[in-house]
ChimeraX commands (.cxc) that place a marker at each C-alpha (Angstrom):
marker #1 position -9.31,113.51,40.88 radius 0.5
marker #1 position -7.61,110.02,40.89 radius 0.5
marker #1 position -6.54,110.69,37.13 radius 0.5
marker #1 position -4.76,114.09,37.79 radius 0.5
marker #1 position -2.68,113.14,40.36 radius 0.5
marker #1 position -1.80,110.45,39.00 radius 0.5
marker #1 position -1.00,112.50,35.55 radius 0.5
marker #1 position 1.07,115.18,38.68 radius 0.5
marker #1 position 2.86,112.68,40.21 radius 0.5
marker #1 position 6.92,113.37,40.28 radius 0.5
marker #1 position 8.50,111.08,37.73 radius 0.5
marker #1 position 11.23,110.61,40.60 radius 0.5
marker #1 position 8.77,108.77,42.76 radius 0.5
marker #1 position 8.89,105.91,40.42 radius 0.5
marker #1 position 10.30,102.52,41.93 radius 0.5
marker #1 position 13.71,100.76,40.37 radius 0.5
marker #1 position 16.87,102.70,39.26 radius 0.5
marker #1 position 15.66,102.43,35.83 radius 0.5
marker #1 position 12.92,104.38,35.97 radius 0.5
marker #1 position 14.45,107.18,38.13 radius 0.5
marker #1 position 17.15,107.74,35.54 radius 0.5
marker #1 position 14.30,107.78,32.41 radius 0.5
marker #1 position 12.81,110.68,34.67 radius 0.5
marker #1 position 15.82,112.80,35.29 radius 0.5
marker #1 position 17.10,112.43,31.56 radius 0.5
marker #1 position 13.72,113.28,30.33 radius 0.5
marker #1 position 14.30,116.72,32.70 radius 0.5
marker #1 position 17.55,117.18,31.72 radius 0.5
marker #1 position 16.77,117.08,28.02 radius 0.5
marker #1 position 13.84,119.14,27.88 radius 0.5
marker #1 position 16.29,121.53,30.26 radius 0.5
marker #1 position 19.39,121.60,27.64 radius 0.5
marker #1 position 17.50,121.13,24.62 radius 0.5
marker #1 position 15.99,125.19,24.92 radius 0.5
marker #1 position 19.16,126.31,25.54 radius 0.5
marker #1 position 20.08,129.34,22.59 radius 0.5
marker #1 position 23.09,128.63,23.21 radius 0.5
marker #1 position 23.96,125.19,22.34 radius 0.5
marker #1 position 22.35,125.96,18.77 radius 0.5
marker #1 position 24.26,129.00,17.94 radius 0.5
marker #1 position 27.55,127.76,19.63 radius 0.5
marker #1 position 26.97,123.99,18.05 radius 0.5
marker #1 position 25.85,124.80,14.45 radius 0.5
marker #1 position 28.39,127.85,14.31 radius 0.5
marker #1 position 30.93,125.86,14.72 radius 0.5
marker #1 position 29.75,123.63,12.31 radius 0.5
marker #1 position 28.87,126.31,9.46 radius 0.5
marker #1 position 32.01,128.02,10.41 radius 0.5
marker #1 position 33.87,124.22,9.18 radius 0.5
marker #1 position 31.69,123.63,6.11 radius 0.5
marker #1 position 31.88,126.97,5.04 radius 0.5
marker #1 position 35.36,125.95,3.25 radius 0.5
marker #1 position 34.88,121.94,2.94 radius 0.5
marker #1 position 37.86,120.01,2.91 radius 0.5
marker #1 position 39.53,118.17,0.93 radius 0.5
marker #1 position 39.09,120.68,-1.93 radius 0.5
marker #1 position 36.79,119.10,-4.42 radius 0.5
marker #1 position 35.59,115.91,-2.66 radius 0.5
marker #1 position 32.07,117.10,-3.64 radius 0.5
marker #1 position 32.71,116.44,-7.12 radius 0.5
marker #1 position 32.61,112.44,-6.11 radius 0.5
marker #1 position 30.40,110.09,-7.18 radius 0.5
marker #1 position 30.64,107.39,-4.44 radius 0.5
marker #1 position 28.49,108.09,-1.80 radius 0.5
marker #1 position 30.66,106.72,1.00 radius 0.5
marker #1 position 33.67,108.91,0.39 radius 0.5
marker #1 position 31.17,111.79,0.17 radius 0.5
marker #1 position 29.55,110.90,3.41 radius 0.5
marker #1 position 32.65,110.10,4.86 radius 0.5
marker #1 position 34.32,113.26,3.79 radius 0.5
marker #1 position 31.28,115.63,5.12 radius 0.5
marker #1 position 31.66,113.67,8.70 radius 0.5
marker #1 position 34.90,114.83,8.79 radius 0.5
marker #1 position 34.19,118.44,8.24 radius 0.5
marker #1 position 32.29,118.26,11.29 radius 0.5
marker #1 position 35.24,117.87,13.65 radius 0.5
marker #1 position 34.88,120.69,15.83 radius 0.5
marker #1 position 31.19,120.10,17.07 radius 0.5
marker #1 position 32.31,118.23,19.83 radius 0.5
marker #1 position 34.26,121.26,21.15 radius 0.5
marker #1 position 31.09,123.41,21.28 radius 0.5
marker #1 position 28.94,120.00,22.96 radius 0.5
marker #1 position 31.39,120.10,25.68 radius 0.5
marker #1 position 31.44,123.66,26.12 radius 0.5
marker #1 position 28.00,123.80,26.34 radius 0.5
marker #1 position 27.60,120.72,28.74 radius 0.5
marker #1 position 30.57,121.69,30.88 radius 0.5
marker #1 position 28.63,124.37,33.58 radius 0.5
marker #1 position 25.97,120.93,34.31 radius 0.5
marker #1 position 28.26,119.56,36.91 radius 0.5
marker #1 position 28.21,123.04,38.88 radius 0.5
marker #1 position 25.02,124.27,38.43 radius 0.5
marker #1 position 23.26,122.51,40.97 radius 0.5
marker #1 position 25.93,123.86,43.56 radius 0.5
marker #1 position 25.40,127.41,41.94 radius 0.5
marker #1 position 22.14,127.36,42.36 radius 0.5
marker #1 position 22.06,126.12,45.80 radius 0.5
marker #1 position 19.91,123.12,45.09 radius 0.5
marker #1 position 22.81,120.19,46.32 radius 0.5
marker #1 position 20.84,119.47,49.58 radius 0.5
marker #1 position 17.28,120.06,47.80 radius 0.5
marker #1 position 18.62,116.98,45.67 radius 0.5
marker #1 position 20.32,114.93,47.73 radius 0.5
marker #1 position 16.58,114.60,49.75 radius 0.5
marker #1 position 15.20,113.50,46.82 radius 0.5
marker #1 position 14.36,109.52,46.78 radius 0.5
marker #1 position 16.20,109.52,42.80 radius 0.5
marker #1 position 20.01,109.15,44.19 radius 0.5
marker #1 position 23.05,110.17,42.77 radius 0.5
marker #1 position 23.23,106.96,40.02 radius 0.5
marker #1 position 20.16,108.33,38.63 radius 0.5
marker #1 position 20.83,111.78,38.59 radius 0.5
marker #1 position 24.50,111.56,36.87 radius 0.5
marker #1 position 23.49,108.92,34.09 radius 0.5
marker #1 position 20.41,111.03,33.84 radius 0.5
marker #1 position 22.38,114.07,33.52 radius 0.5
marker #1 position 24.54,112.32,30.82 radius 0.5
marker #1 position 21.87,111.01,28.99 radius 0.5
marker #1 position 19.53,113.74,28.79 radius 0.5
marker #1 position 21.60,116.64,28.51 radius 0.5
marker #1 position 23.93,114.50,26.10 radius 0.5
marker #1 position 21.03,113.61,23.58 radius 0.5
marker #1 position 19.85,117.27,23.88 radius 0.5
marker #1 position 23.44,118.77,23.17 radius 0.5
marker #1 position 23.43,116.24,20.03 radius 0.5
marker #1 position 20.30,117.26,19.14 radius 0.5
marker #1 position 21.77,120.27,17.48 radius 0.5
marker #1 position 23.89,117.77,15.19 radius 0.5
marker #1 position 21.67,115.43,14.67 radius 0.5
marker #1 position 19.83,117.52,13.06 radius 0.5
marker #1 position 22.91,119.62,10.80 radius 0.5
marker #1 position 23.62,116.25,9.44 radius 0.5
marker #1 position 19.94,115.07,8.29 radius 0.5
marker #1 position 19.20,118.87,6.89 radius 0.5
marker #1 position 22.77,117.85,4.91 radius 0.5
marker #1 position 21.57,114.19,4.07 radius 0.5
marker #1 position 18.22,116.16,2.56 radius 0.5
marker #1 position 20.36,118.45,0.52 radius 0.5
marker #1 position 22.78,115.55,-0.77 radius 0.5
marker #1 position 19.94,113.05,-1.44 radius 0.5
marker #1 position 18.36,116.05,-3.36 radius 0.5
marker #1 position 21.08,115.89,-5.35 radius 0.5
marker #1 position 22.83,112.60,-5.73 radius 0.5
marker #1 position 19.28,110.27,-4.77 radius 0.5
marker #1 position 18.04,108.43,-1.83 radius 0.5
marker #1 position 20.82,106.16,-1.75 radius 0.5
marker #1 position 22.92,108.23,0.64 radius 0.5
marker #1 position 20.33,108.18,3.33 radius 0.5
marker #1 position 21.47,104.86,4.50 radius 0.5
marker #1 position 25.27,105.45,3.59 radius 0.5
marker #1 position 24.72,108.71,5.65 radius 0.5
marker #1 position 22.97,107.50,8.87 radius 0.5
marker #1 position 25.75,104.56,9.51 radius 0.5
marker #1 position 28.09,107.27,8.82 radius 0.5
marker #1 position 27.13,109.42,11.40 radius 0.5
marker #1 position 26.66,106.28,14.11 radius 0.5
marker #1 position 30.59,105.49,13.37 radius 0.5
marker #1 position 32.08,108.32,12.60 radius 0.5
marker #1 position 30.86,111.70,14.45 radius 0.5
marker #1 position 28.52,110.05,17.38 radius 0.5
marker #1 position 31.29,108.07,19.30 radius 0.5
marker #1 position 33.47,111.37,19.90 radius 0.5
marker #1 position 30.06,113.08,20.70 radius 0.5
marker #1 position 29.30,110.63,23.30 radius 0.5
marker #1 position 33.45,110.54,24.58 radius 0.5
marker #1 position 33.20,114.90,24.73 radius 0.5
marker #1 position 29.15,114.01,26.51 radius 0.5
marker #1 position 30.63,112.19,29.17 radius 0.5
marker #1 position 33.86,113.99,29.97 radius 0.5
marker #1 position 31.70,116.98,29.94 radius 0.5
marker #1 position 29.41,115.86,32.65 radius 0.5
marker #1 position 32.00,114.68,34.84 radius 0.5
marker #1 position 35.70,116.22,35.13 radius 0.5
marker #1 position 34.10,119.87,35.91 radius 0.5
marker #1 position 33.19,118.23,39.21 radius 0.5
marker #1 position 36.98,118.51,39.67 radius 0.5
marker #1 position 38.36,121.00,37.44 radius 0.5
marker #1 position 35.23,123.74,37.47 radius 0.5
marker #1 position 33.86,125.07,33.89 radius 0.5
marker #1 position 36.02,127.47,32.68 radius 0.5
marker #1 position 39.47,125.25,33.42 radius 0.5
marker #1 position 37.61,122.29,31.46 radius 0.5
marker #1 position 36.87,124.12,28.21 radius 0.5
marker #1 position 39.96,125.26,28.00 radius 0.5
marker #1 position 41.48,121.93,28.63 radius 0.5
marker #1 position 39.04,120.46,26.21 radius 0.5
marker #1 position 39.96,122.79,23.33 radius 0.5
marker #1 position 43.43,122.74,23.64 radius 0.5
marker #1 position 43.22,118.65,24.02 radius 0.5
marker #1 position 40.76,118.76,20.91 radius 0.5
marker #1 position 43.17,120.83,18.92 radius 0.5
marker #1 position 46.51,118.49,19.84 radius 0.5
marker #1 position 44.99,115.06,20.24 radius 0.5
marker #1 position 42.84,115.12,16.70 radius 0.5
marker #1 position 43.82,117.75,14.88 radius 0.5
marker #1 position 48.21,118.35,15.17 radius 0.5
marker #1 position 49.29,115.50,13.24 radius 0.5
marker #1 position 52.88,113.37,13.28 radius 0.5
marker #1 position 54.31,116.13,10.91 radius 0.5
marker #1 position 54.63,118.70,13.36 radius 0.5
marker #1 position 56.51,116.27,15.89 radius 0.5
marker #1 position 54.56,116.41,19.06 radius 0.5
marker #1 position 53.59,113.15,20.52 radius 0.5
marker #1 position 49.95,113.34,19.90 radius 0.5
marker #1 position 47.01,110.63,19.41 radius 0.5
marker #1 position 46.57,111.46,16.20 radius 0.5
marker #1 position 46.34,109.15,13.57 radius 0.5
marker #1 position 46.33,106.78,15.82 radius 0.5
marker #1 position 42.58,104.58,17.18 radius 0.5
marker #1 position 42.78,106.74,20.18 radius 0.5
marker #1 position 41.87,110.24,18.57 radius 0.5
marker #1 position 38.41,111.23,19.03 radius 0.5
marker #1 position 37.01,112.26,15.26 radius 0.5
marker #1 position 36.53,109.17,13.67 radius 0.5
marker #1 position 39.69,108.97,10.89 radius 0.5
marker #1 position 39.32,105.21,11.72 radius 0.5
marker #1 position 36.17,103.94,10.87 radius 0.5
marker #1 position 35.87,106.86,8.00 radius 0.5
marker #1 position 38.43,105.18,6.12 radius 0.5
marker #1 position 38.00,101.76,6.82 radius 0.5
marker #1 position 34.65,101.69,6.18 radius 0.5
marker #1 position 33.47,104.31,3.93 radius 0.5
marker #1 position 36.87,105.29,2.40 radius 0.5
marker #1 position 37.10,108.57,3.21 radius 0.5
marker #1 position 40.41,110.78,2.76 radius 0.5
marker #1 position 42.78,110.42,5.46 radius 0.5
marker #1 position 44.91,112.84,6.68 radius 0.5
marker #1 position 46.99,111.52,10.27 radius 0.5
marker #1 position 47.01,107.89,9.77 radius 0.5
marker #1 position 47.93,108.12,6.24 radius 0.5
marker #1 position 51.11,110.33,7.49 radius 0.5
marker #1 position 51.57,106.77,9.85 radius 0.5
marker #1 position 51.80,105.00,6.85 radius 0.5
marker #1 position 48.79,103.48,8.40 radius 0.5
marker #1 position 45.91,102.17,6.01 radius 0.5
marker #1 position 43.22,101.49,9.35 radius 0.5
marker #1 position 41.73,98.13,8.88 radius 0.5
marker #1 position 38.05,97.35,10.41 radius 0.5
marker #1 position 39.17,95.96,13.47 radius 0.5
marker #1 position 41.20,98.85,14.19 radius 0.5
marker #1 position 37.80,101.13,13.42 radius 0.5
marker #1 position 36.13,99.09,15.88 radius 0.5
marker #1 position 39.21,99.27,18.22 radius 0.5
marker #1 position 38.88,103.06,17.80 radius 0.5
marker #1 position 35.07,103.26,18.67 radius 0.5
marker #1 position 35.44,100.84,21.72 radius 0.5
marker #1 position 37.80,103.03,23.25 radius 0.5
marker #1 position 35.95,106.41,23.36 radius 0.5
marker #1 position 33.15,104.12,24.45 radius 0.5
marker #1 position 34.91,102.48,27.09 radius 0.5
marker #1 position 36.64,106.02,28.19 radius 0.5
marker #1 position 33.15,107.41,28.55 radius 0.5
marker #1 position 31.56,104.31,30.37 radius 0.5
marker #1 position 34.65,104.70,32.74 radius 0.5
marker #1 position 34.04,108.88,33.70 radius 0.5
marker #1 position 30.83,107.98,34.23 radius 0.5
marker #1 position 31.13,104.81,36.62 radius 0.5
marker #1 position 34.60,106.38,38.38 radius 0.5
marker #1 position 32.63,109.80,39.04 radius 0.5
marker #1 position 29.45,107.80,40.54 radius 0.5
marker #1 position 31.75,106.37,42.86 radius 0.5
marker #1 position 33.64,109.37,44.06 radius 0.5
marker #1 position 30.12,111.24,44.44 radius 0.5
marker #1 position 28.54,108.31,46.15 radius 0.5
marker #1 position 31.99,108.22,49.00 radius 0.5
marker #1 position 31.43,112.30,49.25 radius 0.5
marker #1 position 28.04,112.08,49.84 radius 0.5
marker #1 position 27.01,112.47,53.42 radius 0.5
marker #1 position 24.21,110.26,53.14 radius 0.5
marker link #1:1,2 radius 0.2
marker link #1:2,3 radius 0.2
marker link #1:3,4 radius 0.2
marker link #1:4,5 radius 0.2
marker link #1:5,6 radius 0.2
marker link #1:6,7 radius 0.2
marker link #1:7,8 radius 0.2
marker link #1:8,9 radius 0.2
marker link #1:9,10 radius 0.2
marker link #1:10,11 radius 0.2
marker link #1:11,12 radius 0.2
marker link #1:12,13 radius 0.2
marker link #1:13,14 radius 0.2
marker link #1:14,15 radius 0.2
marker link #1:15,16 radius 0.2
marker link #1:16,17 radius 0.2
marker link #1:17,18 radius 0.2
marker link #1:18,19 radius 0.2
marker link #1:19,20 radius 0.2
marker link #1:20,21 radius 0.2
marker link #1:21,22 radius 0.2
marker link #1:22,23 radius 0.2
marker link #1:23,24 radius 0.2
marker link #1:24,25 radius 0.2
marker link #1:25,26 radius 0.2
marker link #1:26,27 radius 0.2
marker link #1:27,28 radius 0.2
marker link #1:28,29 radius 0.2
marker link #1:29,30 radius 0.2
marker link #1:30,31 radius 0.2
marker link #1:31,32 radius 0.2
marker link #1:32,33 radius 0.2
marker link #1:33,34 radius 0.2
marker link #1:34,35 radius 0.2
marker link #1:35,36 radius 0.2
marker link #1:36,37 radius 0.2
marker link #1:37,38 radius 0.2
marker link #1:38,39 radius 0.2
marker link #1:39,40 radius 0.2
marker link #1:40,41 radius 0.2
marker link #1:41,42 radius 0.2
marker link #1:42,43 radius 0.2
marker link #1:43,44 radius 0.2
marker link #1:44,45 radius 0.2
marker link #1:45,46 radius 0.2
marker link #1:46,47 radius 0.2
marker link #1:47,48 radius 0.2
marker link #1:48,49 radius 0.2
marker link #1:49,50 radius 0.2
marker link #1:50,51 radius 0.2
marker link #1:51,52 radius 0.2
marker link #1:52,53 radius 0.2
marker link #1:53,54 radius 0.2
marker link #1:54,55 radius 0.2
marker link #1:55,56 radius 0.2
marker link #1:56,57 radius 0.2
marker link #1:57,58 radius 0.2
marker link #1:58,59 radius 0.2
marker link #1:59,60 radius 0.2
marker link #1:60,61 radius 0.2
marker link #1:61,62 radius 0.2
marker link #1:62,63 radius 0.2
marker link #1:63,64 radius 0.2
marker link #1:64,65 radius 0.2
marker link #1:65,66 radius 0.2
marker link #1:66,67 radius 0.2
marker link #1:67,68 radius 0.2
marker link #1:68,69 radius 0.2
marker link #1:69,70 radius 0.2
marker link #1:70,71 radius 0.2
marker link #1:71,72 radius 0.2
marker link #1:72,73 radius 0.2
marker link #1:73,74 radius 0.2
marker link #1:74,75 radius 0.2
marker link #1:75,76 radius 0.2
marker link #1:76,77 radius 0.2
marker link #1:77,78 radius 0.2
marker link #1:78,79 radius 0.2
marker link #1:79,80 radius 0.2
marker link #1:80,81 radius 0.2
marker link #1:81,82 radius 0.2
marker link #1:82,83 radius 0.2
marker link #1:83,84 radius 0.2
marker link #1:84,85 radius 0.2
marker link #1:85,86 radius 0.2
marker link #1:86,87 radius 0.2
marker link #1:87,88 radius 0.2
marker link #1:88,89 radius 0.2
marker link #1:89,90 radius 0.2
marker link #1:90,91 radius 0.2
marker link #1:91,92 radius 0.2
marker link #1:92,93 radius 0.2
marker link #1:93,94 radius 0.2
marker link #1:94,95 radius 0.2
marker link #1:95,96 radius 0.2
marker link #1:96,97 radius 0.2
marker link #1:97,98 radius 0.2
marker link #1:98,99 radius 0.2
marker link #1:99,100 radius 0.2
marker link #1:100,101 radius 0.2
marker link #1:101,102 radius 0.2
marker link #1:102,103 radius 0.2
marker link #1:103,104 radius 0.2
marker link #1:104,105 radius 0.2
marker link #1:105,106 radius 0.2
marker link #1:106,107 radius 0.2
marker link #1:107,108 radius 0.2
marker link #1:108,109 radius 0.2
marker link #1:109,110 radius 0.2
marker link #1:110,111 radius 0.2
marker link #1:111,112 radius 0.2
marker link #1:112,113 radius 0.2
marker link #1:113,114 radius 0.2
marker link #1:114,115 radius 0.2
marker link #1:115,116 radius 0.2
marker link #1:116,117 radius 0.2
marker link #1:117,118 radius 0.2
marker link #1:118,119 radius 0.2
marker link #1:119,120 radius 0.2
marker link #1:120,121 radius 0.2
marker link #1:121,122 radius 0.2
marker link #1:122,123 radius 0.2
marker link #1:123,124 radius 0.2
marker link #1:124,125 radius 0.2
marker link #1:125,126 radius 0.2
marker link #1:126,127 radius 0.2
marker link #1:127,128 radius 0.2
marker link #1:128,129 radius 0.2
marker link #1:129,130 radius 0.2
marker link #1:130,131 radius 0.2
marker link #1:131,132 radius 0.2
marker link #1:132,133 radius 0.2
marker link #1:133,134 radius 0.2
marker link #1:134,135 radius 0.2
marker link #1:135,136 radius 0.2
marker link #1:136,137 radius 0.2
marker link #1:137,138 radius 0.2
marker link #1:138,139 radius 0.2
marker link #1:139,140 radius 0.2
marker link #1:140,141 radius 0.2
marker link #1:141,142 radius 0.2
marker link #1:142,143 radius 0.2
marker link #1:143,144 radius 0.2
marker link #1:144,145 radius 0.2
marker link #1:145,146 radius 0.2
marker link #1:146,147 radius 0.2
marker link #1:147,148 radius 0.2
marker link #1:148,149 radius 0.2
marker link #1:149,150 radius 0.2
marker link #1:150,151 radius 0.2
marker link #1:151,152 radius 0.2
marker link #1:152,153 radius 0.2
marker link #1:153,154 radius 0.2
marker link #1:154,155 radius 0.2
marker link #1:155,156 radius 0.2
marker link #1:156,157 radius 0.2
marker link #1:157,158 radius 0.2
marker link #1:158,159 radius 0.2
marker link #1:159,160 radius 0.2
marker link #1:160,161 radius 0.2
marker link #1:161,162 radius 0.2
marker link #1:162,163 radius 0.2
marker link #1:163,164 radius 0.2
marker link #1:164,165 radius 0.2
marker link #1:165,166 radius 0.2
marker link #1:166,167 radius 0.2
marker link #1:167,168 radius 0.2
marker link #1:168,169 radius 0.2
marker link #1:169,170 radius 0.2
marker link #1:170,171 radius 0.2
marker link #1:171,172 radius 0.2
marker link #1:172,173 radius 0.2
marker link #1:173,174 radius 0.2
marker link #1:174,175 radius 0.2
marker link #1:175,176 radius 0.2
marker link #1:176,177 radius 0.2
marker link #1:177,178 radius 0.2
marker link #1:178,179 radius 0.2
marker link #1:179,180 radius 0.2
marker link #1:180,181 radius 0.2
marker link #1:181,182 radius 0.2
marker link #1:182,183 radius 0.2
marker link #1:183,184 radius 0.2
marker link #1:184,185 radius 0.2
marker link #1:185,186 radius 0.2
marker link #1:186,187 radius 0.2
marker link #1:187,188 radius 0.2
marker link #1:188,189 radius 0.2
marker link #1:189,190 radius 0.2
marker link #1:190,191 radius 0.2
marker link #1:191,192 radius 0.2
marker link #1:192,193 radius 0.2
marker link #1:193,194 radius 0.2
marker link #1:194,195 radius 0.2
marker link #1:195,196 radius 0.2
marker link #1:196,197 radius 0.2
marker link #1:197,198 radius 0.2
marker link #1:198,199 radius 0.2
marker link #1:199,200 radius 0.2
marker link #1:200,201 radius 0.2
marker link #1:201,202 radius 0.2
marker link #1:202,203 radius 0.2
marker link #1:203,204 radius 0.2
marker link #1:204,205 radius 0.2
marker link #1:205,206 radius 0.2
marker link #1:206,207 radius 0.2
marker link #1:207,208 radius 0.2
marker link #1:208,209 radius 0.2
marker link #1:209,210 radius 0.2
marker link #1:210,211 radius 0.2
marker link #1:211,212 radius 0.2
marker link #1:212,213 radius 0.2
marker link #1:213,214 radius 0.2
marker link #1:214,215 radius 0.2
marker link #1:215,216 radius 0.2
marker link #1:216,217 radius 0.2
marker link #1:217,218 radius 0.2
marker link #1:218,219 radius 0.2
marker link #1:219,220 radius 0.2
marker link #1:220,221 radius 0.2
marker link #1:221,222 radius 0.2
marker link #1:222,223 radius 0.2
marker link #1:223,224 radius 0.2
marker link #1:224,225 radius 0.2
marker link #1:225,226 radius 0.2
marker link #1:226,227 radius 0.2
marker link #1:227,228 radius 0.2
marker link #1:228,229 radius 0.2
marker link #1:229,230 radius 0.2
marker link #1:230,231 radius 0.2
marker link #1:231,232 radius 0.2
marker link #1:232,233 radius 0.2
marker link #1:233,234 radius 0.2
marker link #1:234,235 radius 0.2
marker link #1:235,236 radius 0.2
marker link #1:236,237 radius 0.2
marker link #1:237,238 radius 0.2
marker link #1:238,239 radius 0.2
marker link #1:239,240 radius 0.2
marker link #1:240,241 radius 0.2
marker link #1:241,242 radius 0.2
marker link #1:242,243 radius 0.2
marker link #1:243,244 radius 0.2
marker link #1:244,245 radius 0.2
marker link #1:245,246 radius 0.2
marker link #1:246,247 radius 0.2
marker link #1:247,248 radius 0.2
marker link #1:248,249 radius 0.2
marker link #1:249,250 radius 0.2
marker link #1:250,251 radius 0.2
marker link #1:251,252 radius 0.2
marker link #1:252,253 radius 0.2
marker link #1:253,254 radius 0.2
marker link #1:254,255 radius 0.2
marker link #1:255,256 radius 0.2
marker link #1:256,257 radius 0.2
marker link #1:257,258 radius 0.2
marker link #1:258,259 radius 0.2
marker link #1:259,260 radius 0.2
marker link #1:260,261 radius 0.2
marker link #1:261,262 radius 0.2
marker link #1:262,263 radius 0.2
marker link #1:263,264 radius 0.2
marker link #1:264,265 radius 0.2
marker link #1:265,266 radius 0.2
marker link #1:266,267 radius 0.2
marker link #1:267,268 radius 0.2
marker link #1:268,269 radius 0.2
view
């Protein structure tokens, strides 16, 4: 008897912050993970980009980086179906009527919104995740196990520091701007910020480290084409890649800590 309620217990019952926010992002995960529709939205977008790879012919290559490099790129507008996805999180709770069922909860709001960014995040990734290592298994199949290893620190520089930027925005800013108002903000801020370049003359991010898909670290370090910064006359150096990765980082880090603190002021308790 001991043993099963023991196995029963609520995972939010356990003591120390740590353990509450383990609990909820384990929830949230298994939640967002089951989801249909992250994996059609996610990997549609992502077939409906590598349907037509660009640049024209990069496949023909023989260094793995550039490949790897080039094939991160053509992933560019996954983040746009992550954040669509993730956006209705913030409101559900209110939708559902469950705000005062969780604020009596012993977890807290800390727990529940890093929880909530964590779990749902790695779940909405999930679909990625696992687009690029099906595309590792057909490119090792044909070029050998060396771009495995190429194609795992490729994916940790390149596509997973916008993931985690669109992750956190996406679990935050619909507290203030609702769903519907934030994907369209997101797409049209997607669209200008990473993918209307200097030659069209609108101010825009990029080509610059503050654009969100990677053209930094893809050329410093694995020499892939670029497109914006080249049009700069920018050649991005490795301290600029890690300039570029710090500050989606930091953004994120910030939506999540600034959001905590407005919840934690509106919160009656």
């Amino acid at each position: 008897m001991t043993a099963v309620l023991q196995r029963t217990a609520p995972p939010t019952t356990a003591q120390g912050w740590w353990a509450k926010t383990v609990a909820a992002a384990r929830y949230e995960y298994l939640m967002q993970v089951r989801r249909p529709a992250l994996w059609l939205v996610v990997l549609g977008l992502i077939a409906l980009r590598c349907a037509s790879p660009f640049p024209p012919g990069f496949t023909s290559t023989t260094d793995h980086t550039f490949l790897v490099a080039d094939w991160a790129g053509n992933f560019m507008l996954c983040p746009i179906g992550v954040g669509a996805v993730l956006a209705d999180r913030a409101r559900r709770e209110a939708r559902l009527g469950l705000n005062d069922l969780l604020t009596s909860t012993p977890t807290g709001i800390g727990p529940r919104l890093w929880g909530k960014a964590v779990g749902a995040g790695a779940a909405s990734t999930t679909p990625v995740a696992v687009a690029w290592v099906a595309l590792l298994g057909y490119l090792t199949a044909q070029r050998g196990a060396g771009v495995i290893p190429v194609g795992l620190a490729a994916f940790a520089a390149i596509i997973l520091p916008g993931l985690v930027f669109v992750v956190a925005c996406s679990v935050t800013v619909p507290y203030l701007t609702g769903p519907v108002l934030y994907r369209l903000g997101l797409f049209g801020y997607w669209i200008w910020g990473n993918m209307v370049g200097p030659r069209f003359g609108i101010p825009t991010p990029a080509g610059t480290p503050f654009e969100a898909i990677g053209e930094y670290p893809a050329g410093a370090w694995f020499h892939g084409t670029l497109f914006d910064a080249r049009q700069r006359g920018i050649t991005p150096t490795g301290g600029e890649a890690v300039l570029s990765i710090a500050f989606l980082l930091l953004t994120a880090l910030a939506a999540l800590v600034i959001t905590q603190l407005v919840l934690t002021r509106r919160s009656p308790s």
